[in-house]
C-alpha positions as CSV (number, residue, x, y, z in Angstrom):
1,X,0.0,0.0,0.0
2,X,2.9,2.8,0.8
3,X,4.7,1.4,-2.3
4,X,1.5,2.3,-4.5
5,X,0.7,5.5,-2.6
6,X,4.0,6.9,-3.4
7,X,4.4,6.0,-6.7
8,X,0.7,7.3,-7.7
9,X,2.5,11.0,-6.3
10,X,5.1,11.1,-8.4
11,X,3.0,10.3,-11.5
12,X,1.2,13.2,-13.0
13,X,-2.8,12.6,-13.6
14,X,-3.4,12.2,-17.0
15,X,-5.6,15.0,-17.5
16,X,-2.7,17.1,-16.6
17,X,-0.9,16.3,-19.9
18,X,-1.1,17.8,-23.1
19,X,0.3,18.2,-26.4
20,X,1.3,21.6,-25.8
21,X,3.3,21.3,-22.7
22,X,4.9,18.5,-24.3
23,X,5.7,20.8,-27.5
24,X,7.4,23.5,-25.3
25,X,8.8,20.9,-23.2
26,X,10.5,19.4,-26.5
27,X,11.7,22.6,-27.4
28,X,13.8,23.2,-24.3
29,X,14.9,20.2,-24.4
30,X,16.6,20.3,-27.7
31,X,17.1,24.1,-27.6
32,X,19.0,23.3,-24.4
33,X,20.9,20.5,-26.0
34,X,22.0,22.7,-29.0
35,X,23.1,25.5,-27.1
36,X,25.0,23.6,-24.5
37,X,26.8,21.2,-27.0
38,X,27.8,24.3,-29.6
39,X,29.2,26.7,-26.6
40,X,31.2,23.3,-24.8
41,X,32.4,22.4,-28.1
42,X,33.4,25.7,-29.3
43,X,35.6,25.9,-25.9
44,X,37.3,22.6,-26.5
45,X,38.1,23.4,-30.4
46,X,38.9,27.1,-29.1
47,X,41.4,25.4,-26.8
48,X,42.8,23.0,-29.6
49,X,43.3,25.5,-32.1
50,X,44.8,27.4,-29.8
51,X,47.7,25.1,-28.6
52,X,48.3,24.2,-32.2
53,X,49.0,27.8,-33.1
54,X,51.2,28.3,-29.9
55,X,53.5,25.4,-30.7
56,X,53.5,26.9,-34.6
57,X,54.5,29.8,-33.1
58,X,57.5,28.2,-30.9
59,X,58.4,25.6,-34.2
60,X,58.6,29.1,-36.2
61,X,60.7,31.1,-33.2
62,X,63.1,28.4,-33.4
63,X,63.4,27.7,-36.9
64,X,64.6,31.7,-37.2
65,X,66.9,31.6,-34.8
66,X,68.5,28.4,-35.8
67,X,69.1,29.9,-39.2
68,X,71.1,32.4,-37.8
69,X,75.0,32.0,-37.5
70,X,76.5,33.8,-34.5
71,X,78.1,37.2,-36.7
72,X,74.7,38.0,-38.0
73,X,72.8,37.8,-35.0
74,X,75.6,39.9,-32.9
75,X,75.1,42.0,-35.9
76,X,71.1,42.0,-35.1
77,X,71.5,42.8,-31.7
78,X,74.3,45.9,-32.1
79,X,72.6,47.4,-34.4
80,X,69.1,47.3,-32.1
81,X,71.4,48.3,-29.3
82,X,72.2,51.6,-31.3
């Protein structure tokens, strides 16, 4: 008897339902989805791209300054010095 008693509270009456409160129901519910997946993935692809362009930027840094020989970049830094 307590069983049934609390299950038949937690159950809506079926006059209570209706096609319109499951249509806006349905709407949230994906609208919520939508917005919630775009914003989370456009943080983790925000956060990839942006790792990938700071290692680019470190490869490129060190590619420059490998190609220099020791004259030229004393050279580079007397004549900013000046």
């Amino acid at each position: 008897m307590l069983r049934g008693a609390a299950l038949q509270s937690i159950v809506s009456h079926p006059a209570d339902n209706s096609f319109v409160k499951f249509g806006f129901l349905a709407i949230f519910h994906v609208s919520f989805f939508i917005f919630i997946t775009t914003i989370g993935l456009n943080i983790i692809f925000g956060i990839i791209v942006d790792t990938f362009s700071e290692l680019r930027d470190l490869k490129v840094g060190s590619a420059r300054s490998a190609s220099l020989c020791l004259p030229s970049t004393l050279a580079v830094v007397n004549s900013a010095a000046a």
